[in-house]
C-alpha positions in Angstrom: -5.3 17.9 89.5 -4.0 15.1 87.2 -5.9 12.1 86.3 -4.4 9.8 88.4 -5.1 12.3 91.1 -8.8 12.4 90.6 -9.1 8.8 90.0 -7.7 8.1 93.1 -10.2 10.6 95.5 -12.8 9.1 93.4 -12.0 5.6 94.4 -12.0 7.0 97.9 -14.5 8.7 97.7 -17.1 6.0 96.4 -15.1 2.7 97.3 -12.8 3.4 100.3 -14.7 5.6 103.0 -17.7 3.8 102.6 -16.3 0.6 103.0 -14.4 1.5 105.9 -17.2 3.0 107.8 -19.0 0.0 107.7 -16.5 -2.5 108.4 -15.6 -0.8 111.5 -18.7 -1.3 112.8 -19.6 -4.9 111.6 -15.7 -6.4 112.8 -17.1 -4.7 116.2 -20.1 -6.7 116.0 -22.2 -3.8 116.0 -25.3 -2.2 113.8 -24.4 0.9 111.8 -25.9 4.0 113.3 -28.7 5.7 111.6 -26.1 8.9 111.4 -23.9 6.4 109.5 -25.2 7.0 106.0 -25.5 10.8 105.9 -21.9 10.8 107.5 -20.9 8.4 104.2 -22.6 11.2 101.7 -21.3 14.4 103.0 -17.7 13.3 103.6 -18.3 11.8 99.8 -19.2 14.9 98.7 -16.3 17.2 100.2 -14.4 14.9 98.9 -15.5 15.5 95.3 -16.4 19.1 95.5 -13.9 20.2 94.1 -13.2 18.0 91.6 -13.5 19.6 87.7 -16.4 19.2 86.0 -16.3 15.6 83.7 -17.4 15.7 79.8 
């Protein structure tokens, strides 16, 4: 994976599918569920699992 690659799934990963998550559910005018932050951490963490190892 190239840098650019791996700075890009990390912004995903720690900007982009949090974010998301919860502005789905405050433009719908809703609470998040209590699922809502587990859901956050695990998808965070596939998405970095296979990331190499930093310095």
């Amino acid at each position: 994976m190239t840098g650019g690659v791996e700075a890009e799934r990390l912004s995903l990963a720690l900007v982009d599918l949090p974010l998301a998550l919860v502005r789905r559910h405050v433009r719908g005018g809703e609470s998040l569920p209590a699922h809502a932050e587990q859901l956050a951490a695990d998808s965070t963490a596939l998405l970095l699992s296979d990331l190499p190892p930093g310095p």
